[in-house]
C-alpha positions in Angstrom: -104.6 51.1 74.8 -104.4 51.1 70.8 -105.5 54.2 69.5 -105.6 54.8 65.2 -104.3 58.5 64.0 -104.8 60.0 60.8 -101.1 60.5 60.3 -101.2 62.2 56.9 -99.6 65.6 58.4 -97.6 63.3 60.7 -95.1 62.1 57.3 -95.6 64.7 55.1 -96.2 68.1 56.6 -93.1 70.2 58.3 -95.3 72.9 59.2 -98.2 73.5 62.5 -100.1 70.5 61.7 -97.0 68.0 61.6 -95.7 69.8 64.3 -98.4 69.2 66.1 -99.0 65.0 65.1 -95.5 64.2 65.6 -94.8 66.1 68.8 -98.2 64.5 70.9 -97.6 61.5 69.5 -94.1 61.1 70.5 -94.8 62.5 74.1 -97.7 60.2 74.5 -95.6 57.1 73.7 -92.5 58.3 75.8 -94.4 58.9 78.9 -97.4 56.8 78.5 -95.9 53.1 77.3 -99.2 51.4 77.3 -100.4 53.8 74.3 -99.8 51.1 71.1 -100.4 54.2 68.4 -101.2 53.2 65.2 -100.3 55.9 62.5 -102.5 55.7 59.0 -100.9 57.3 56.0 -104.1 56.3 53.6 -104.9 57.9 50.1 -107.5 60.6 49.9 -111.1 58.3 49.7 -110.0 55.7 52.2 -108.9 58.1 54.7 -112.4 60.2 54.1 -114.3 57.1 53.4 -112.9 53.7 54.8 -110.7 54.5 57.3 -113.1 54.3 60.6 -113.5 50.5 59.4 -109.9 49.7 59.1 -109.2 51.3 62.5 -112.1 48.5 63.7 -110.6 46.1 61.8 -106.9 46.3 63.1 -108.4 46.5 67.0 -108.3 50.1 67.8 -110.1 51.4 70.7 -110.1 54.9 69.7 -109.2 57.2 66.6 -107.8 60.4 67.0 -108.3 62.9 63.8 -105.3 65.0 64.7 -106.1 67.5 62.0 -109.7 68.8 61.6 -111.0 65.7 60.3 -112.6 61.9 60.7 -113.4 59.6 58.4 -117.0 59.2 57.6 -117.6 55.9 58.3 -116.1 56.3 61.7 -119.4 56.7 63.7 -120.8 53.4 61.7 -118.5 52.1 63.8 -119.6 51.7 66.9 -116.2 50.2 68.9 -114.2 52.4 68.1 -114.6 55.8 70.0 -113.2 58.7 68.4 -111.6 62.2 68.9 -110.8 65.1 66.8 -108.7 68.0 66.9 -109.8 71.8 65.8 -106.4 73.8 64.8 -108.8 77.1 64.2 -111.5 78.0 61.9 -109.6 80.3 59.8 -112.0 79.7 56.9 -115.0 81.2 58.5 -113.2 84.1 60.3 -110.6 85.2 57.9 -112.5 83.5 54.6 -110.6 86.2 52.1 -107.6 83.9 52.2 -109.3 80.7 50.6 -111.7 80.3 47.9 -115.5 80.0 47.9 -114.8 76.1 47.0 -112.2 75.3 49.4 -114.7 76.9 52.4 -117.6 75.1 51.6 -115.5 71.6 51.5 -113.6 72.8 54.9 -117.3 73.0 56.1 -118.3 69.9 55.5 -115.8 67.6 56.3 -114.8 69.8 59.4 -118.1 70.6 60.6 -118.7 67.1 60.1 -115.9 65.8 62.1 -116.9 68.1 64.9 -121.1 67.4 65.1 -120.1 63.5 65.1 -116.5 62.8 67.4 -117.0 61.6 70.8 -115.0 64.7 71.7 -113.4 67.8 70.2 -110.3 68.9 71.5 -109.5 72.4 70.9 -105.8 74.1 70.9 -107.1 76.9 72.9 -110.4 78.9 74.2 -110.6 81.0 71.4 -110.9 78.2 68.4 -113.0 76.4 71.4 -115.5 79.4 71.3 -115.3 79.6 66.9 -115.9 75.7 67.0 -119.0 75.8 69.2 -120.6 79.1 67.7 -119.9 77.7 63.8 -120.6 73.8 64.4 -123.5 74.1 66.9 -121.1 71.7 69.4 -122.2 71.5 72.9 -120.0 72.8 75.6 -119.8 69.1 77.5 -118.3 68.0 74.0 -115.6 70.2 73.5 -112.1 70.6 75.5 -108.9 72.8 75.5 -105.8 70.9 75.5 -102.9 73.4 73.8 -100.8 72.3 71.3 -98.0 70.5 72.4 -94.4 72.6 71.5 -91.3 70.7 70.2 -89.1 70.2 73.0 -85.9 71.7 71.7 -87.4 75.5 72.5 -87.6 74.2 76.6 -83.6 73.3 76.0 -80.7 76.5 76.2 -79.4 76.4 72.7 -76.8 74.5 71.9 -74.1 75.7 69.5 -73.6 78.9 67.9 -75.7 81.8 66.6 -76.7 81.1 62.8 -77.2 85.0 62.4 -75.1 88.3 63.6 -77.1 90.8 65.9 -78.9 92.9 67.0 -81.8 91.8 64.6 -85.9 91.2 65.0 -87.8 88.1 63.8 -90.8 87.5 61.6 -91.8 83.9 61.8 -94.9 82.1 59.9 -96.5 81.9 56.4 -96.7 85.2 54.5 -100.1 85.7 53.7 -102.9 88.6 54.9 -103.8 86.6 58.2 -100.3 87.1 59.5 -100.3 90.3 58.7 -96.6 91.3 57.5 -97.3 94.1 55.6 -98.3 95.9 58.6 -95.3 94.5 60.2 -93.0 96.4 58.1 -95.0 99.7 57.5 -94.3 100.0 61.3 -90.9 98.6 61.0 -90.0 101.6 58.5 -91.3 104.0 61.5 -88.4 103.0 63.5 -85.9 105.4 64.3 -83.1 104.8 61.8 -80.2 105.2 63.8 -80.5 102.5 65.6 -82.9 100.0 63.3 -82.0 96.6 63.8 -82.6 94.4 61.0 -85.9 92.3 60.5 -85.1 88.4 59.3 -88.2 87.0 58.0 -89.1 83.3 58.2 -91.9 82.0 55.7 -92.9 81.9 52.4 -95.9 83.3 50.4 -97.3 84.4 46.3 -98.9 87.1 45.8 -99.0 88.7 49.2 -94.9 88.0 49.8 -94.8 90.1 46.2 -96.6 92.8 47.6 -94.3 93.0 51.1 -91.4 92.6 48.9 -92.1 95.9 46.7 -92.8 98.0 50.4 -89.2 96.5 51.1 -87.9 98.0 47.2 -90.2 101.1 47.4 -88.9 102.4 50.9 -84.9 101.5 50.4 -85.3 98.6 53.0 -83.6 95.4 50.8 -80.6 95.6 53.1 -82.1 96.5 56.1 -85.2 93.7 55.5 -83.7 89.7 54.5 -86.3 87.2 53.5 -85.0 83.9 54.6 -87.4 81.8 52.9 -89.3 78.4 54.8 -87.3 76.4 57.5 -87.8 73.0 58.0 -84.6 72.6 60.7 -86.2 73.3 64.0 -82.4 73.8 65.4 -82.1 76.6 63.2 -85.5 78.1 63.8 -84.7 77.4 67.8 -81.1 79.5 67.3 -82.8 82.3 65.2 -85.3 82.9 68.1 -82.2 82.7 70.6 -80.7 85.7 68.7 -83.1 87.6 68.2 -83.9 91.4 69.9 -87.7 90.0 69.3 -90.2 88.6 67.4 -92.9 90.3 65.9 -96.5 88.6 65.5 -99.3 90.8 64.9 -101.4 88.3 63.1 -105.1 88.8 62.6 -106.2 85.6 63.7 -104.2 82.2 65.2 -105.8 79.0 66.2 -103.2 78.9 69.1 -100.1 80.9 67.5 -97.0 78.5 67.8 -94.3 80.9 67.0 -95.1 82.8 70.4 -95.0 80.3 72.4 -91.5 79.0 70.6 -90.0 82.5 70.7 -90.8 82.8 74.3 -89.6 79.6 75.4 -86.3 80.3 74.2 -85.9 83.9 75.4 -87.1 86.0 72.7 -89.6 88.7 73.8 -92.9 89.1 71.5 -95.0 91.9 70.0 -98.1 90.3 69.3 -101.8 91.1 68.8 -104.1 91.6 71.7 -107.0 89.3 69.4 -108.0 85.3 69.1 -106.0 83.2 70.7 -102.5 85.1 70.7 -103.0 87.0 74.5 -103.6 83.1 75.7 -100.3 81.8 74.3 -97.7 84.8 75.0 -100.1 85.7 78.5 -98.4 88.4 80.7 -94.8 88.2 79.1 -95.5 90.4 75.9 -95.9 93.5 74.6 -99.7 93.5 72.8 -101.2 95.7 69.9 -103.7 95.3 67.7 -103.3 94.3 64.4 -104.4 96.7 62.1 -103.2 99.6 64.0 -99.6 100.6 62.8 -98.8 103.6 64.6 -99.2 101.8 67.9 -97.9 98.8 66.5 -94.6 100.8 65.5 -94.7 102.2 68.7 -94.4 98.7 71.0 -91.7 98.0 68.5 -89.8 101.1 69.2 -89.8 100.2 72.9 -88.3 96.6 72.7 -85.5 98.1 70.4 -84.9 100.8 73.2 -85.2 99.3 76.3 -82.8 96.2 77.1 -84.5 95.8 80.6 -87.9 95.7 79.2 -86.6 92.9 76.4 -85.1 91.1 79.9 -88.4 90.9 81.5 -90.6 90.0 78.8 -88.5 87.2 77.9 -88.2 86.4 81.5 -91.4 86.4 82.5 -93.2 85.2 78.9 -90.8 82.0 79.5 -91.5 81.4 83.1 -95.5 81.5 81.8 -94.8 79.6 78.5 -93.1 76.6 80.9 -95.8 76.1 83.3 -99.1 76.7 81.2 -97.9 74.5 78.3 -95.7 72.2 80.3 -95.2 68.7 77.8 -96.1 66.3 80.7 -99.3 68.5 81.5 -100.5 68.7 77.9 -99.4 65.3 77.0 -101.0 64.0 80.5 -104.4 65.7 79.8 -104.6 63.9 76.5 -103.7 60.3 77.6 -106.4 61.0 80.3 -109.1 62.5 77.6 -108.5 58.9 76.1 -108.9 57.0 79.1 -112.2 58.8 79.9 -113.8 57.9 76.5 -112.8 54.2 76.3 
């Protein structure tokens, strides 16, 4: 089975969308040997362009655009079957974050990839509903299969601790969407007797400048430590292992990776009760929604109080996280979407 991916994000992102191209793909050829994968790491106009034609060319059965897109030519094509995958549509429900030019070009290369691939797969029901109510795509043509995780964060952690507790966890770009601010207005409610710190993974402009004055403003610098962006996934994995919690109230994921991470390696979440985020952290969390600080402060008073509820959610989100988004299960459900289609 030769199948062509647009491996752009495969080489040169370290964030969700690499994540997510180098993780299936390497799970795919480790338990599936027959799948000969083909990566393309093309220029800007023959990826959009002329890439459909040089997955023909090179004897590909099937492309898979493992980031929101296909080339154009693709369905001109008519031997090579194609797939493409829709991280979220962050762009039409949370547009404030991206400019009037980006959106429209998002639309129609996105929307384009989704009205003409054989299939779309989804990384959960919630972009699965956004991708059928924005792009008009039937129901027959569009199928969940969640993101596959890295699987260091099914593994105990080897070696030490990189940070000294008791402290909570931020994880993910610092922008509106994610929603720190509101993270630390309720973090500042906590009882400061026994306030653990909050280490904060990610990196942002104007928004991080505006959390980082909260942090000045309300005598938090050494209570608060921004860690910047983290490329080591062993690091990342040991910071969850450490950590009292992590706290996720984002206002809109696509799947939300960080959950599923921090509960796979024992970390209990706060997260918010919205989009896809009560699919990825399921029964195992503590939930509130986004925009509400006061209860948000309150859920995060809890897990800093109560040792046995921190116990159970980490139990229980990690027995959930291990059998919903197994490797083998997601990986299987993709080799068999291909199958199906050629």
């Amino acid at each position: 089975m030769r199948i062509g991916f647009d491996a752009k994000r495969y080489f040169h992102n370290h964030t969700g969308l690499g994540n997510y191209s180098r993780t299936l793909v390497t799970d795919l050829k480790r338990q599936f040997p027959d799948v000969d994968a083909v990566l393309y790491d093309e220029k800007s106009f023959t990826r959009t362009f002329r890439l459909g034609r040089k997955a023909a060319a090179d004897g590909c059965q099937l492309f898979h655009g493992l980031s929101n897109e296909l080339p154009y030519d693709l369905p001109r094509v008519g031997a090579v079957r194609s797939v493409v995958t829709i991280h979220d549509t962050a762009w039409r429900t949370f547009p404030d974050m991206y400019h009037p030019i980006d959106r429209r070009i998002y639309d129609v290369k996105y929307g384009h990839a989704a009205r003409h691939a054989d299939c779309v797969v989804a990384i959960s029901e919630s972009t699965r509903r956004d991708v059928m109510r924005f792009y008009d795509v039937p129901d027959e043509r569009v199928r969940v299969i969640y993101q596959p995780v890295q699987r260091m964060f099914y593994q105990p952690l080897e070696g030490p601790l990189p940070e000294e507790a008791p402290y909570l966890l931020s994880v993910g770009s610092i922008n509106s969407r994610k929603n720190l601010f509101s993270t630390l207005k309720a973090y500042a409610r906590l009882s400061a007797e026994n306030r653990p710190r909050l280490l904060v993974v990610g990196q942002g402009s104007d928004y991080e400048r505006l959390c980082r004055r909260f942090v000045a403003e309300h005598g938090l610098e050494r209570d608060v430590v921004f860690l910047g962006s983290i490329s080591s996934t062993e690091r990342l994995h040991a910071l969850y292992c450490g950590a009292m919690a992590m706290l996720y109230p984002s206002f809109y994921e696509g799947f939300g990776l960080p959950v599923v991470e921090a509960l796979l390696s024992g970390c209990p979440v706060l997260t918010s009760d919205v989009s896809s985020l009560p699919e990825a952290a399921g029964p195992g969390a503590l939930y509130c929604p986004p925009a509400d600080v006061e209860v948000m402060a309150a859920q995060m008073q809890r897990l800093v109080d109560d040792e046995a509820l921190r116990r159970r959610l980490a139990r229980e989100g990690g027995d959930y996280c291990r059998t919903r988004f197994a490797p083998e299960l997601l990986t299987r459900q993709m080799y068999e979407l291909y199958t199906s289609l050629i």
